[in-house]
PDB file of N, CA, C and O in Angstrom:
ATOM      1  N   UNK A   1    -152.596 103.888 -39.471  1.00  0.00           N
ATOM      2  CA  UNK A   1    -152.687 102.542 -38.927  1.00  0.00           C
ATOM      3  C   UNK A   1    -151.714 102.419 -37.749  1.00  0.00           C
ATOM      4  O   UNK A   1    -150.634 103.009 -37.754  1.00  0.00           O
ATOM      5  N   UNK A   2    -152.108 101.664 -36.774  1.00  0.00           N
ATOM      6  CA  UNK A   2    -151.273 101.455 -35.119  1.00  0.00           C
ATOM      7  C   UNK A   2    -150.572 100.552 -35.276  1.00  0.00           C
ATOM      8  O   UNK A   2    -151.134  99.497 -35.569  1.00  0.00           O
ATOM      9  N   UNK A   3    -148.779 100.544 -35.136  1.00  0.00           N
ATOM     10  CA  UNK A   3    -148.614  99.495 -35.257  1.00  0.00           C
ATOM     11  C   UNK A   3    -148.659  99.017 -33.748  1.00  0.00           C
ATOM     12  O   UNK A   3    -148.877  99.733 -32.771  1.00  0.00           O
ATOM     13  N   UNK A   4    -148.349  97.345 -33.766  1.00  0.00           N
ATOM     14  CA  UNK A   4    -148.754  96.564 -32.290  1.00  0.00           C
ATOM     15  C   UNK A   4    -147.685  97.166 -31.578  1.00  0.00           C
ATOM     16  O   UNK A   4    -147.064  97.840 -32.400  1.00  0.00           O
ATOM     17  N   UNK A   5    -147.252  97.242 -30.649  1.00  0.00           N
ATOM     18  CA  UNK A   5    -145.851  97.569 -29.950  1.00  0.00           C
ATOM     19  C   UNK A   5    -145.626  96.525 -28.824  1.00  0.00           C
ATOM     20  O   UNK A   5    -146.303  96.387 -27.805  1.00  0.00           O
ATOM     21  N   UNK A   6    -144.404  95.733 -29.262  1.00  0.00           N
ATOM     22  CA  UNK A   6    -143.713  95.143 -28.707  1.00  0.00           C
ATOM     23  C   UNK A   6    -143.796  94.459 -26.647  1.00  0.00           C
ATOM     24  O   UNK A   6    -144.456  95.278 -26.007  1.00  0.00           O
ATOM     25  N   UNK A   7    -143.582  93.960 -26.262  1.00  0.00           N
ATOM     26  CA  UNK A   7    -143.419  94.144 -24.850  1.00  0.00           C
ATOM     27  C   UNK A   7    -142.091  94.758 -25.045  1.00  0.00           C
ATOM     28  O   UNK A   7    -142.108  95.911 -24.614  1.00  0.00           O
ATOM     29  N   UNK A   8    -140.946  94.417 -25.535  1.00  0.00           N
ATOM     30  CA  UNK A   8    -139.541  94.962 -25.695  1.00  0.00           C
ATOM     31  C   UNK A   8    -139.792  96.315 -25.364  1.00  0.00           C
ATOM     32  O   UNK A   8    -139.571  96.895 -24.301  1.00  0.00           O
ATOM     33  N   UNK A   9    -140.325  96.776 -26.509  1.00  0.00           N
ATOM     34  CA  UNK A   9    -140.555  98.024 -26.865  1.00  0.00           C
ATOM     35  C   UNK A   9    -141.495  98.925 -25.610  1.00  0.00           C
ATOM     36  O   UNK A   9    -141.430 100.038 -25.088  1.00  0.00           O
ATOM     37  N   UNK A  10    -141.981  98.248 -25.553  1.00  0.00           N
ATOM     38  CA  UNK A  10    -143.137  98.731 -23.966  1.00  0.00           C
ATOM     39  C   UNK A  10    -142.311  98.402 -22.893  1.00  0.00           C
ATOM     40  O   UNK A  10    -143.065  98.439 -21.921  1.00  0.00           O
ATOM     41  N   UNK A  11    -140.878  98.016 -22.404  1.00  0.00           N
ATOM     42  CA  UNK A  11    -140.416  98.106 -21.159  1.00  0.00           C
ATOM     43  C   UNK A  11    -139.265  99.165 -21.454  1.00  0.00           C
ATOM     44  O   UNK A  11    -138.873  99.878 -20.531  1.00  0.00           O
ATOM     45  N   UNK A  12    -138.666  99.288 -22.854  1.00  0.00           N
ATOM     46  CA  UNK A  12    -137.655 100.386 -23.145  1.00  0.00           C
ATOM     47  C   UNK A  12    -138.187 101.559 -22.986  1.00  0.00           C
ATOM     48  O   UNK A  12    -137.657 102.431 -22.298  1.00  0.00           O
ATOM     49  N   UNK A  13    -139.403 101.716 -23.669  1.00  0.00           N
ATOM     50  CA  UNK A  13    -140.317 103.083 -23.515  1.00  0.00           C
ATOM     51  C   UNK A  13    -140.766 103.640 -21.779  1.00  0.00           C
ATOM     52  O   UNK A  13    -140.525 104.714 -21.229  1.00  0.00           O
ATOM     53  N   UNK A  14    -141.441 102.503 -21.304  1.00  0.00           N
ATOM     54  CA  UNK A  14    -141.382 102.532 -19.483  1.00  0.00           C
ATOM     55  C   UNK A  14    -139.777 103.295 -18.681  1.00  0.00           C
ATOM     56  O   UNK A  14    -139.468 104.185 -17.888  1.00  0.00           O
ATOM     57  N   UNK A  15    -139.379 102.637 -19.210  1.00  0.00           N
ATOM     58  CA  UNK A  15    -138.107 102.637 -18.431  1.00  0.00           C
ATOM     59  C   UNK A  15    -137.470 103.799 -18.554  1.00  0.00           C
ATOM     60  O   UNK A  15    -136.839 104.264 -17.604  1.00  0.00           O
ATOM     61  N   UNK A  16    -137.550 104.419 -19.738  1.00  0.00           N
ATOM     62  CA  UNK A  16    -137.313 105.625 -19.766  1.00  0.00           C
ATOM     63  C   UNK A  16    -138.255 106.402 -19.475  1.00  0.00           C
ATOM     64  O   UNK A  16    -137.623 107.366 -19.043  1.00  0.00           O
ATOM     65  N   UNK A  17    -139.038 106.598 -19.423  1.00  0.00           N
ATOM     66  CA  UNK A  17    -140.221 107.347 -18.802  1.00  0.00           C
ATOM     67  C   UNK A  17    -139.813 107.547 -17.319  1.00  0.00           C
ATOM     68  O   UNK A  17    -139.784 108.600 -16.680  1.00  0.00           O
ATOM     69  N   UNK A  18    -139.432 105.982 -16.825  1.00  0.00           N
ATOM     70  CA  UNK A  18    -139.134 106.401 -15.255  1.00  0.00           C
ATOM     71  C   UNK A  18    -137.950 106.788 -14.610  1.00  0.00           C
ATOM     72  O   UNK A  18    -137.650 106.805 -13.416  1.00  0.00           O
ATOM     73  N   UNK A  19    -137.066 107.227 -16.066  1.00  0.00           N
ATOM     74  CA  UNK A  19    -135.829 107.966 -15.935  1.00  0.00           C
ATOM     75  C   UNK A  19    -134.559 106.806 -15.233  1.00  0.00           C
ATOM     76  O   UNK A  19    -133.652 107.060 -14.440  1.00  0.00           O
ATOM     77  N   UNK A  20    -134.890 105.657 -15.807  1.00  0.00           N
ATOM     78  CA  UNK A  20    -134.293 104.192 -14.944  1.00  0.00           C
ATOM     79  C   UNK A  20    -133.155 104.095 -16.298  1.00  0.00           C
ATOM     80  O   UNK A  20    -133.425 104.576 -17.398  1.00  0.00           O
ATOM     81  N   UNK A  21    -131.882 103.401 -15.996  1.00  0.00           N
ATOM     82  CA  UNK A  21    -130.818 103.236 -16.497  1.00  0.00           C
ATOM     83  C   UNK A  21    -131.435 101.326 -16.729  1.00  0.00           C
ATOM     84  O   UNK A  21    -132.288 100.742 -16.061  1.00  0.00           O
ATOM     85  N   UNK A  22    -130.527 100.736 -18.026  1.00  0.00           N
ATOM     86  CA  UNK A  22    -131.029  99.243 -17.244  1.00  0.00           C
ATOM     87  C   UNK A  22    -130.346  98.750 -16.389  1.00  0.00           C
ATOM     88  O   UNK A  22    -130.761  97.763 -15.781  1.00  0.00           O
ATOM     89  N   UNK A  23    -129.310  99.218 -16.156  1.00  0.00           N
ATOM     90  CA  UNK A  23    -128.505  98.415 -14.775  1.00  0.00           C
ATOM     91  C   UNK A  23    -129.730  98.781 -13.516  1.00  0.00           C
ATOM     92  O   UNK A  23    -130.121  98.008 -12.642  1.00  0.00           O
ATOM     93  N   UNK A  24    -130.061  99.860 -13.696  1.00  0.00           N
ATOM     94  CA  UNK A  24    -131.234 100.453 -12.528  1.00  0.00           C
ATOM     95  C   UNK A  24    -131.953  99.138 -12.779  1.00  0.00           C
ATOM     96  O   UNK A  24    -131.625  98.086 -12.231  1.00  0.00           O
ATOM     97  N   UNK A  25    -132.846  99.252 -13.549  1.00  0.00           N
ATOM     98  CA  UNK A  25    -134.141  98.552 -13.656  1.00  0.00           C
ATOM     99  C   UNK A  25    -133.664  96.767 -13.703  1.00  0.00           C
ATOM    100  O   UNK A  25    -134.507  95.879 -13.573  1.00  0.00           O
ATOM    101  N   UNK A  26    -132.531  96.557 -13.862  1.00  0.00           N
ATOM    102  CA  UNK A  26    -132.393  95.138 -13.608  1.00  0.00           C
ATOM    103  C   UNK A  26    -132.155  94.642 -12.331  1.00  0.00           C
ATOM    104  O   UNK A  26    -132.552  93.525 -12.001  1.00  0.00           O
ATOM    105  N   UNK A  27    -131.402  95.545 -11.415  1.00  0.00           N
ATOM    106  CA  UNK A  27    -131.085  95.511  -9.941  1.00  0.00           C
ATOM    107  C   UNK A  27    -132.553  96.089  -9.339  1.00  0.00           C
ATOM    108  O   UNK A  27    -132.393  96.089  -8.119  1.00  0.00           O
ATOM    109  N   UNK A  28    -133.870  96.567  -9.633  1.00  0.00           N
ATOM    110  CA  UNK A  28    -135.293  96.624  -9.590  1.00  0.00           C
ATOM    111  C   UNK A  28    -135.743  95.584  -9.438  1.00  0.00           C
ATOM    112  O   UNK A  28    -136.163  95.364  -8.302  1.00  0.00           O
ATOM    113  N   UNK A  29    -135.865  94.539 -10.407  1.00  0.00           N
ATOM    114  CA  UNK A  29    -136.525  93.345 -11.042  1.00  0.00           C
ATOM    115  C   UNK A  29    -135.979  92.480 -10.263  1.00  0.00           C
ATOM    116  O   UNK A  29    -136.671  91.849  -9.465  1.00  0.00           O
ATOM    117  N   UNK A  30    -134.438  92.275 -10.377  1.00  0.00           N
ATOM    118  CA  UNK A  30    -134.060  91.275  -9.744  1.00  0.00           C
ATOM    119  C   UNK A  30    -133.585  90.186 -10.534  1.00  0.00           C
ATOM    120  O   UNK A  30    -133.727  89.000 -10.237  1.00  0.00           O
ATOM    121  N   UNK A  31    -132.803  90.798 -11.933  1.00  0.00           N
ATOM    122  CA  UNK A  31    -132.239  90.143 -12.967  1.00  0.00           C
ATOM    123  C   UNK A  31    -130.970  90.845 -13.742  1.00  0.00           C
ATOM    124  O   UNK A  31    -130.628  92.005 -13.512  1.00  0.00           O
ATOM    125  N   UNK A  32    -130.423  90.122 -14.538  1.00  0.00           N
ATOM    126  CA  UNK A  32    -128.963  90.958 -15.043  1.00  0.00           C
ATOM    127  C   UNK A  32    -129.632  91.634 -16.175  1.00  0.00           C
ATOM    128  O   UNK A  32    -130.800  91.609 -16.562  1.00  0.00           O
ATOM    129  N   UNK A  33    -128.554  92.258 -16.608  1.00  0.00           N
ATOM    130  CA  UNK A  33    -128.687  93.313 -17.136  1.00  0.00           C
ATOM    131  C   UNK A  33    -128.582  93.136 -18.849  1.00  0.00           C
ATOM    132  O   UNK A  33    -129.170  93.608 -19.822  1.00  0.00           O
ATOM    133  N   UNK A  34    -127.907  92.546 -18.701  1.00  0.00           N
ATOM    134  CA  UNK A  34    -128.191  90.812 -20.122  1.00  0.00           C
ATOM    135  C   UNK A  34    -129.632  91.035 -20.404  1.00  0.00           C
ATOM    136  O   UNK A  34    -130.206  91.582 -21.345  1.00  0.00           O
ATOM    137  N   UNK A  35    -130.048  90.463 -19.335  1.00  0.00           N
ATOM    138  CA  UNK A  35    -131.502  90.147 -19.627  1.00  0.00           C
ATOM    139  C   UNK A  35    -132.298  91.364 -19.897  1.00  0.00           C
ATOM    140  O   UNK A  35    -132.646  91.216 -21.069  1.00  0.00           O
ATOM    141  N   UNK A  36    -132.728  92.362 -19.515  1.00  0.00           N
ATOM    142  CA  UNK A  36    -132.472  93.709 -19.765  1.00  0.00           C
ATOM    143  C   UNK A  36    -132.941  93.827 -21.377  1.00  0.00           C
ATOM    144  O   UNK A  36    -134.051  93.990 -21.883  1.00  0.00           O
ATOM    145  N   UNK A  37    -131.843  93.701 -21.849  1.00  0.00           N
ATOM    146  CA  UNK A  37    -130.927  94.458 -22.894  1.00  0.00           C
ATOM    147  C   UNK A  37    -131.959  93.597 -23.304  1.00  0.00           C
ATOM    148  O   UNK A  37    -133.142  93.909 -23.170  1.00  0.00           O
ATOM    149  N   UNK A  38    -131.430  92.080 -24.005  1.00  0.00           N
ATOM    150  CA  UNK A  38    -132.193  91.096 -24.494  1.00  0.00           C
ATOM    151  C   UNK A  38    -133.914  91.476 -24.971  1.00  0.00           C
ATOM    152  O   UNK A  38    -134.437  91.430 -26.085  1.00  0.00           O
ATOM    153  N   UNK A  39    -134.520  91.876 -23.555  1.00  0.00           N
ATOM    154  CA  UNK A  39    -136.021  91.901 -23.989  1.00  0.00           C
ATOM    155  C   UNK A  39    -136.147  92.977 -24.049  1.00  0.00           C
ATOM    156  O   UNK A  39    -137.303  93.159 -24.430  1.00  0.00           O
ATOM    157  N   UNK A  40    -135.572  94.066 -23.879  1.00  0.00           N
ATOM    158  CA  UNK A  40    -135.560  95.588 -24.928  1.00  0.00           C
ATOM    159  C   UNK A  40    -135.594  95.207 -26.408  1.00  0.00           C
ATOM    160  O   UNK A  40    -136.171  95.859 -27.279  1.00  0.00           O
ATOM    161  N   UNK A  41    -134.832  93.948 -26.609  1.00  0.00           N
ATOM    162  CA  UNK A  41    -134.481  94.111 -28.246  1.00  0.00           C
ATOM    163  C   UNK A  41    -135.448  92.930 -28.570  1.00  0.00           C
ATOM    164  O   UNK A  41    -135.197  92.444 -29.673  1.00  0.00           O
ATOM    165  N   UNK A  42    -136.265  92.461 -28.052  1.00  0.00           N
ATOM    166  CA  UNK A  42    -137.392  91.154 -28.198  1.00  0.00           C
ATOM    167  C   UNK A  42    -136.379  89.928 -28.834  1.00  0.00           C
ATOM    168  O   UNK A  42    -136.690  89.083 -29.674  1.00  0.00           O
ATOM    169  N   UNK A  43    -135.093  90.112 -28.164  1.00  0.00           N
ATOM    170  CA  UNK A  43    -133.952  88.468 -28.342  1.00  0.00           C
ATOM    171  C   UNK A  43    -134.697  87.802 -27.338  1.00  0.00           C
ATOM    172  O   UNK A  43    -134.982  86.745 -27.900  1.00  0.00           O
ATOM    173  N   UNK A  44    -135.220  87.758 -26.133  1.00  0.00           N
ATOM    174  CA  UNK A  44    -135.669  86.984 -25.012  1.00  0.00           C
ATOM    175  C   UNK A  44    -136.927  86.930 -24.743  1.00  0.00           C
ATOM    176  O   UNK A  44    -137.299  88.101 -24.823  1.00  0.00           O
ATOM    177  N   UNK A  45    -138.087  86.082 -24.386  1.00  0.00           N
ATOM    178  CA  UNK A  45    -138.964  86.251 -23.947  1.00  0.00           C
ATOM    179  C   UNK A  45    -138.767  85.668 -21.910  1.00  0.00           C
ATOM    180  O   UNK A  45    -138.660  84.575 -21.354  1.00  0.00           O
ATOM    181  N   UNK A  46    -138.810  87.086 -21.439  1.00  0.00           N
ATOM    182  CA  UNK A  46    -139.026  87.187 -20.091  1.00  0.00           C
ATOM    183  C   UNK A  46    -139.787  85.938 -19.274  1.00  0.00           C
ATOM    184  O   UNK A  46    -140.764  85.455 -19.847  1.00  0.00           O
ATOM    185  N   UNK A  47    -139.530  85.564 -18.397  1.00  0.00           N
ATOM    186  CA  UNK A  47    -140.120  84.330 -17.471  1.00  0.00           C
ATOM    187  C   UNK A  47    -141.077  84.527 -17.214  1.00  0.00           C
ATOM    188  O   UNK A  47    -141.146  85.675 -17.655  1.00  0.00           O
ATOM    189  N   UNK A  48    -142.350  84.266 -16.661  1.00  0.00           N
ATOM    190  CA  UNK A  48    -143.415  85.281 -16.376  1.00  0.00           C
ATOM    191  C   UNK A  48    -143.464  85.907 -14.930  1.00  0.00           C
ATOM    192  O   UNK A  48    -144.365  86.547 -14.388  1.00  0.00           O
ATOM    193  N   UNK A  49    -142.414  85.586 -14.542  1.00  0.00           N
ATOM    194  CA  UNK A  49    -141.932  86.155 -12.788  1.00  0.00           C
ATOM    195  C   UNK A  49    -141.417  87.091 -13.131  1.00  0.00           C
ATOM    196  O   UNK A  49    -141.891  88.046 -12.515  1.00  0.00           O
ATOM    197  N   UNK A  50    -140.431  87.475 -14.020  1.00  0.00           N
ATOM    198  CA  UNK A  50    -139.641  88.715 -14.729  1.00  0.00           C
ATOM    199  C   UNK A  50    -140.673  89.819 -15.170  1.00  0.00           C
ATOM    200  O   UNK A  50    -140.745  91.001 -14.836  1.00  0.00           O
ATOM    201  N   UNK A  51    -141.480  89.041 -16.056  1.00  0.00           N
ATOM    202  CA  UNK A  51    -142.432  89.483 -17.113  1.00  0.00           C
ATOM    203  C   UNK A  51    -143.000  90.445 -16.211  1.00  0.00           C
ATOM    204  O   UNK A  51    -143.092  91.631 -16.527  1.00  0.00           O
ATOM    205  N   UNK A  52    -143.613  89.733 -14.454  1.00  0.00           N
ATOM    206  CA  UNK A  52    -144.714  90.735 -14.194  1.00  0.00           C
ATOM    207  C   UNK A  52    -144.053  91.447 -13.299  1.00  0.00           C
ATOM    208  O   UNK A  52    -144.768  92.375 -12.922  1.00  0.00           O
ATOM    209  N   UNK A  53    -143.210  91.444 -12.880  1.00  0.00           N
ATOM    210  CA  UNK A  53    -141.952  92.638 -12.321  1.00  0.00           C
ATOM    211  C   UNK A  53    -141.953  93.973 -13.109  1.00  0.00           C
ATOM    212  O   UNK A  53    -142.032  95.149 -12.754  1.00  0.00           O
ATOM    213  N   UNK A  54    -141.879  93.587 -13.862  1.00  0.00           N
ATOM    214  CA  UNK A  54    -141.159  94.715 -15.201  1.00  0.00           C
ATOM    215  C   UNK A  54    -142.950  95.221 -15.310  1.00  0.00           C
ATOM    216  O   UNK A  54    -143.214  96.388 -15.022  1.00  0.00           O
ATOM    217  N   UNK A  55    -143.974  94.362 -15.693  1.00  0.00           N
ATOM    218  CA  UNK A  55    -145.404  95.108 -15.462  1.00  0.00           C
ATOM    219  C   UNK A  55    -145.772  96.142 -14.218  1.00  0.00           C
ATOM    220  O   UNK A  55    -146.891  96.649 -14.147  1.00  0.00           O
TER     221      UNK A  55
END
């Protein structure tokens, strides 16, 4: 059985894939690194300006 996977989980997995640090990928996006962390761990749901950055 599949489990669903996360957006958290789908930008931690990305992000390493693209060999990106999150300080990288937050200075990318155009957000701290707080924030980052946060929706790696699904504490935050992303703005949808963030949201489609990180897409």
């Amino acid at each position: 059985m599949d489990e669903e996977r996360s957006f958290g989980r789908w930008v931690k997995q990305r992000r390493k894939e693209l060999d990106l640090t999150q300080e990288a990928l937050a200075q990318e996006v155009g957000c701290s690194i707080e924030t980052i962390r946060k929706v790696e761990r699904d504490a935050l749901r992303p703005s949808r300006q963030i949201a489609e950055r990180l897409a």
